[in-house]
DORODREN-919298 format. One record per residue (C-alpha): residue number from 1; residue in one letter; chain; y, z, x. Coordinates in Angstrom, 2 decimals, m for minus. Example, Ala and Ser with C-alpha at 12.3 -4.5 7.8 and 13.67 -1.06 7.14 Angstrom:
! DORODREN-919298
R	1	A	A	m4.50	7.80	12.30
R	2	S	A	m1.06	7.14	13.67
! end
This chain:
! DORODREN-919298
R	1	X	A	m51.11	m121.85	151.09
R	2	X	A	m51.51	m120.72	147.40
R	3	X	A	m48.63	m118.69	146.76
R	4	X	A	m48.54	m118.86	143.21
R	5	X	A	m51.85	m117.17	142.37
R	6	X	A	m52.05	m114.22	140.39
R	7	X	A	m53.80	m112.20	142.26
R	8	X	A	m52.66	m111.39	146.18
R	9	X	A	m54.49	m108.65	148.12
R	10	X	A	m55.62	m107.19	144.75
R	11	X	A	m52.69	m107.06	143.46
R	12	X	A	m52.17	m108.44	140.14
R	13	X	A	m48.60	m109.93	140.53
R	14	X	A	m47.80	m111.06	136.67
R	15	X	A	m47.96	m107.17	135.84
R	16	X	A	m45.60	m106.06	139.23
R	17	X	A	m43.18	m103.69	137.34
R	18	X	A	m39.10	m104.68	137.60
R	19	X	A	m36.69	m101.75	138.17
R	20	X	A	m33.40	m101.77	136.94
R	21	X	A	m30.40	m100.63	138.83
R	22	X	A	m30.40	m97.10	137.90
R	23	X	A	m34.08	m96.15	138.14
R	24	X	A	m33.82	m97.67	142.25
R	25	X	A	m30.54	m95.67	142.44
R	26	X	A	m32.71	m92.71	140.98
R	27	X	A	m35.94	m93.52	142.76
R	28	X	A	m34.27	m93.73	146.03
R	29	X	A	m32.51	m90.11	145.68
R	30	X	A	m35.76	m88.46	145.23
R	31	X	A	m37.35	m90.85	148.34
R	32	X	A	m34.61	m89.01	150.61
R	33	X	A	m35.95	m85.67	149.28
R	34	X	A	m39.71	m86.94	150.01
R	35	X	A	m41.33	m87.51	147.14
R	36	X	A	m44.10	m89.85	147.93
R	37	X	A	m44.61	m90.53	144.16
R	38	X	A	m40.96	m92.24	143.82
R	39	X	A	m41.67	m93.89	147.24
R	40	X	A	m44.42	m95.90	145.88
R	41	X	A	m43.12	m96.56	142.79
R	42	X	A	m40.32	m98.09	144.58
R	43	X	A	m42.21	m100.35	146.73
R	44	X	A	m44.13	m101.44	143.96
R	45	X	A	m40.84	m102.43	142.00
R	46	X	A	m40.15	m104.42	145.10
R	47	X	A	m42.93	m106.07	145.48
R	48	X	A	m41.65	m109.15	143.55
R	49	X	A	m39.08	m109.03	146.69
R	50	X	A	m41.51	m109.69	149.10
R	51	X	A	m43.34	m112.65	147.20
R	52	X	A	m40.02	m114.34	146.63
R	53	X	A	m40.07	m113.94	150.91
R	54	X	A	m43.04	m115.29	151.33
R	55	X	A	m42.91	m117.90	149.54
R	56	X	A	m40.38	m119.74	152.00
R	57	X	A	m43.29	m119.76	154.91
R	58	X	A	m45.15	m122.01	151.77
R	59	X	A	m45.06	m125.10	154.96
R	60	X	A	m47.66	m122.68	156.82
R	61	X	A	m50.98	m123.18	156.75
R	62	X	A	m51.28	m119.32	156.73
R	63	X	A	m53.38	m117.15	154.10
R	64	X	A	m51.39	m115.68	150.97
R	65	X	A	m52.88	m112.17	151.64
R	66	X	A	m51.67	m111.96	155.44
R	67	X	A	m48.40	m112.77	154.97
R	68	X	A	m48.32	m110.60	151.63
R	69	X	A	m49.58	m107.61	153.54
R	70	X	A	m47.51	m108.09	156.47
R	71	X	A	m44.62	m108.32	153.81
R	72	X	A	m45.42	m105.71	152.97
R	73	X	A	m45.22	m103.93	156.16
R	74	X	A	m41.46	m104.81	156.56
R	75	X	A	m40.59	m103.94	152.72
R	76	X	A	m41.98	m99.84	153.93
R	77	X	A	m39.80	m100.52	156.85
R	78	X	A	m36.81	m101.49	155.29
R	79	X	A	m37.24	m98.14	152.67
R	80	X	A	m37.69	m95.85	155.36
R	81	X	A	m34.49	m97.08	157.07
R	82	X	A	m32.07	m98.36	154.57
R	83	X	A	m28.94	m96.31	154.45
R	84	X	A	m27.55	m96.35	150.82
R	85	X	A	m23.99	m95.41	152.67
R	86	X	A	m23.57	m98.84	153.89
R	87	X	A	m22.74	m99.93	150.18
R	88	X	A	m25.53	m102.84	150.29
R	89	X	A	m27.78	m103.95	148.38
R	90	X	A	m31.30	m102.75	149.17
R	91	X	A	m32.48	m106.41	148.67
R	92	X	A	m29.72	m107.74	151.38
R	93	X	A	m31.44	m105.16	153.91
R	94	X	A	m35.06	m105.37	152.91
R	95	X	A	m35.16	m109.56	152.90
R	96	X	A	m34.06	m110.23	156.80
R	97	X	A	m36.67	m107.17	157.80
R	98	X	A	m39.73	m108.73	155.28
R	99	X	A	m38.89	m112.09	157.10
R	100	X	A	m38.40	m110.75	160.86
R	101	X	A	m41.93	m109.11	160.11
R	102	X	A	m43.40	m112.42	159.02
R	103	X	A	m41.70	m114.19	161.60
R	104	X	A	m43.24	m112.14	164.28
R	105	X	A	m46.41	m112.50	162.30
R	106	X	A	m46.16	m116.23	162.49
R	107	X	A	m45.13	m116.38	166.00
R	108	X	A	m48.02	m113.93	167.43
R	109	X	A	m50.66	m115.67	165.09
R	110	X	A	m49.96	m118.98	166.33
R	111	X	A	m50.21	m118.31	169.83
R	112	X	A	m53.89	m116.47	169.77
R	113	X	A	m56.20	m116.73	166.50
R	114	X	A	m57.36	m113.30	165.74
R	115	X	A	m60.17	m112.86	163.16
R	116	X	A	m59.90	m111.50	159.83
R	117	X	A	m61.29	m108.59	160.16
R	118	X	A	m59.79	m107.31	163.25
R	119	X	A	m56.40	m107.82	161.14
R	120	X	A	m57.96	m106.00	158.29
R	121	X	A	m58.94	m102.99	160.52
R	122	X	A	m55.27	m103.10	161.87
R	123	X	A	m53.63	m103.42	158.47
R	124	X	A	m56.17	m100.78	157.40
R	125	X	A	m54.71	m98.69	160.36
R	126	X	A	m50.99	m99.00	159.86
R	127	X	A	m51.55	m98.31	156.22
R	128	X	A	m53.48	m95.26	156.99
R	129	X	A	m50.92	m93.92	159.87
R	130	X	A	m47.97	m94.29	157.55
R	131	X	A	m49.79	m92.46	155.11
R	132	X	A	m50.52	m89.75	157.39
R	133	X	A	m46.95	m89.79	159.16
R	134	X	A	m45.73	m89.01	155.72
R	135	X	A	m48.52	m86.14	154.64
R	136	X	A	m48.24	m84.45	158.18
R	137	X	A	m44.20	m85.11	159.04
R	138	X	A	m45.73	m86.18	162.25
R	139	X	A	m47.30	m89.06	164.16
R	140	X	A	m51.01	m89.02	163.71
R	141	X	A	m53.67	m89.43	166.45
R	142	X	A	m56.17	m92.57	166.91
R	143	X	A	m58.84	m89.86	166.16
R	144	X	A	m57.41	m88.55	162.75
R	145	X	A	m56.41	m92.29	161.67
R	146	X	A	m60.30	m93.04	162.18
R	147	X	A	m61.95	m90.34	160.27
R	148	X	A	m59.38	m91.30	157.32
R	149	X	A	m60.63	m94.66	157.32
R	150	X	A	m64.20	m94.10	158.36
R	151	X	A	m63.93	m96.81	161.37
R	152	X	A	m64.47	m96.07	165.16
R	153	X	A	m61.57	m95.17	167.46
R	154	X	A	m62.73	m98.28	169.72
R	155	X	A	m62.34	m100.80	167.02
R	156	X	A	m59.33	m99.65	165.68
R	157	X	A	m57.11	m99.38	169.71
R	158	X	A	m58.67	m102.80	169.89
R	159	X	A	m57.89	m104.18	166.48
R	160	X	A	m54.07	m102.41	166.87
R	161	X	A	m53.93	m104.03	170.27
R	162	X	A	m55.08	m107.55	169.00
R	163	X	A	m51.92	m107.83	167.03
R	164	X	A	m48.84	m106.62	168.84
R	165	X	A	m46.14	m108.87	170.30
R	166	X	A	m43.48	m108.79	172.28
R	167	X	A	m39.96	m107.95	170.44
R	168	X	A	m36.61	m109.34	171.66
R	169	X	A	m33.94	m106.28	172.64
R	170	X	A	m31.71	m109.01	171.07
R	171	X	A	m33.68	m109.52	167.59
R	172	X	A	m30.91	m108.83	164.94
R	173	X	A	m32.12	m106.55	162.13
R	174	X	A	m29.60	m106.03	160.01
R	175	X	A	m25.34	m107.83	159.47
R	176	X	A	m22.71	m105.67	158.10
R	177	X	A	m19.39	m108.01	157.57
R	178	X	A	m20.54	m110.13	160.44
R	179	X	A	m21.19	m107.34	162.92
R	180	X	A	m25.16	m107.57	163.63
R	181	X	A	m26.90	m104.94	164.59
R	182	X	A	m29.43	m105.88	167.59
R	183	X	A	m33.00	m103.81	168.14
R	184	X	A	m31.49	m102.87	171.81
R	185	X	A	m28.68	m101.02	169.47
R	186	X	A	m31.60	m98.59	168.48
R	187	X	A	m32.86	m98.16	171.66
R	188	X	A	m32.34	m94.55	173.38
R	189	X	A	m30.97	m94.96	177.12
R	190	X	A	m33.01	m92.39	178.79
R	191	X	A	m32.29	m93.37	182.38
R	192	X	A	m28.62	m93.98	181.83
R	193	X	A	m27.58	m90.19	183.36
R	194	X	A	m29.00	m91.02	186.37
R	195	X	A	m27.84	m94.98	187.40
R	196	X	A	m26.20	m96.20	184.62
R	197	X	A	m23.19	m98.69	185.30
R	198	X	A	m20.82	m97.04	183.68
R	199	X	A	m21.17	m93.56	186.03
R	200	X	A	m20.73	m96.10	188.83
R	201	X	A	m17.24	m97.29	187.77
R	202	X	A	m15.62	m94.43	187.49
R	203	X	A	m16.63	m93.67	183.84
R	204	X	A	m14.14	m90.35	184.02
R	205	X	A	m11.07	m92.66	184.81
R	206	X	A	m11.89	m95.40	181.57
R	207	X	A	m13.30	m93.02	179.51
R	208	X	A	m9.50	m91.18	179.51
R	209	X	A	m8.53	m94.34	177.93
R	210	X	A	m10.39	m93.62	174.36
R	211	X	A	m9.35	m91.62	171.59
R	212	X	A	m11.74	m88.79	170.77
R	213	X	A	m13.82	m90.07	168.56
R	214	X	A	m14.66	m93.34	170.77
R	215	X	A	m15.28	m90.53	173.62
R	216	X	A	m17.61	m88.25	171.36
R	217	X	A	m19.80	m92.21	170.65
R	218	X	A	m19.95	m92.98	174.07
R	219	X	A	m20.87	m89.94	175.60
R	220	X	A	m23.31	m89.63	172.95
R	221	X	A	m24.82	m93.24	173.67
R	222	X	A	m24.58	m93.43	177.41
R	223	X	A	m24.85	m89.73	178.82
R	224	X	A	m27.00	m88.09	176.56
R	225	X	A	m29.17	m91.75	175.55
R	226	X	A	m28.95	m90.90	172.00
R	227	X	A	m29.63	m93.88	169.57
R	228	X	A	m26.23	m95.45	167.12
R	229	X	A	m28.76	m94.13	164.56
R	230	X	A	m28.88	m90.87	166.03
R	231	X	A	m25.19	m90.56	166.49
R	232	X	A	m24.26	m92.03	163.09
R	233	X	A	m26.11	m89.15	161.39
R	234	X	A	m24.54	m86.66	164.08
R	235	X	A	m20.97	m87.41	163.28
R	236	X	A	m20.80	m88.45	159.44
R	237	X	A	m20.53	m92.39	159.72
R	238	X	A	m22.54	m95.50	159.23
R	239	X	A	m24.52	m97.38	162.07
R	240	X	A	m22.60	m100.37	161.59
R	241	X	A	m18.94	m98.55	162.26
R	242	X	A	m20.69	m97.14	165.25
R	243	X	A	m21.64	m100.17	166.47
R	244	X	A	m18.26	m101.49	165.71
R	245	X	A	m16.32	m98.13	167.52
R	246	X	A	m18.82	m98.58	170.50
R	247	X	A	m18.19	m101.90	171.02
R	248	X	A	m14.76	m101.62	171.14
R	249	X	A	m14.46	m98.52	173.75
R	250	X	A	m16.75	m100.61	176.08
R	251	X	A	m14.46	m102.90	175.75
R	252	X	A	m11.17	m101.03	176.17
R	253	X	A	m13.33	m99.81	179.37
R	254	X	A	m14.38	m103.00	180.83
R	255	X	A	m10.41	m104.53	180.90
R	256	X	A	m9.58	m101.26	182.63
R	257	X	A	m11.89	m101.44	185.06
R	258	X	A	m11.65	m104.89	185.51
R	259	X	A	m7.68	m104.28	186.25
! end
């Protein structure tokens, strides 16, 4: 795999610009207001990230390109969730989602060969829907992704299809002081109202046992299915402390009910 070429995907990487410290800081204030402009100017000072990621799958006999682009994918991931209130760097957040995108990549890819351009047309697709998601501030349909890329509806469900994979609930993506954060921790309960464990042992009775603010979380989480995401931004704190506060209630919980 020739990782050291100058040119990846078009790309000319001995020009990539380097941000300092203050123009990110800057950057990433006027990405929360939605300005596109500062958006792509900050993934394209981060591209260097996402070569320096790549170039740790170098033992692959993968193309360059692929695992640039789906580097890519996780770097406009990472953007669109990092929270600057968590006092990390953007790198320590960006690197484990660039490499749990490659990963999956890697892992999907080696199972079933899928041809070039079927990933192209899905790239192609995901490029265009996040571009769209952004201009519209809402999800775009198979129809309006096609006429923005000028290919058929068929080829693109089937190209989108051709490269999905299964995702563990348990797939970490991101640590904060050694508490990791889990994809099932961003995962809205919608069902839990109606049979959820808790409701079933006596979740009046334990919940009495919290303080407020470990009552407000876990009504929040397991009544109403809201996400730690969701209820971070709903009562002022980071994910991480609500995972933290969470875990602890269902804890303080679980030893009551279990006495």
């Amino acid at each position: 795999m020739a990782l050291y070429k100058v040119e990846i995907c078009g790309v000319n990487t001995s020009t990539l610009p380097l941000l300092s410290t203050e123009e990110k800081e800057l950057l990433f204030e006027k990405i929360t207001q939605g300005d596109q402009e500062a958006r792509q100017r900050y993934i394209e000072g981060n591209l260097r990230l996402v070569l320096s990621v790549i170039k740790r799958f170098s033992s692959n006999n993968e193309n360059a390109d692929d695992l640039f682009q789906i580097g890519c994918i996780g770097l406009m991931k990472a953007i669109d969730n990092f929270d600057p209130s968590l006092n990390v760097k953007f790198s320590t957040y960006a690197v484990p989602m660039i490499i749990g995108e490659i990963r999956r990549f890697l892992r999907d890819n080696h199972a079933i060969r899928i041809s070039r351009s079927v990933k192209d047309t899905a790239y192609k697709a995901i490029y265009a829907r996040e571009a769209l998601s952004r201009k519209t501030m809402q999800e775009p349909t198979i129809a309006e992704i096609s006429e923005e890329i000028g290919i058929p509806k068929e080829d693109i469900v089937y190209a989108l299809d051709a490269i999905q994979h299964p995702v563990s609930l348990y797939e970490p993506v991101y640590t904060d002081g050694g508490d990791t954060l889990y994809v099932m921790d961003q995962v809205s309960d919608k069902k839990t109202h109606e049979d959820s464990w808790i409701e079933n042992l006596c979740i009046v009775d334990a919940m009495k046992k919290l303080n407020e603010r470990e009552k407000n979380i876990i009504t929040l989480r397991f009544l109403e299915g809201k996400t730690q995401m969701e209820v971070a931004d709903m009562i002022g704190i980071s994910q991480a402390q609500v995972s933290r506060l969470e875990k602890n209630a269902l804890k303080i919980m679980r030893n009551y009910l279990d006495y």
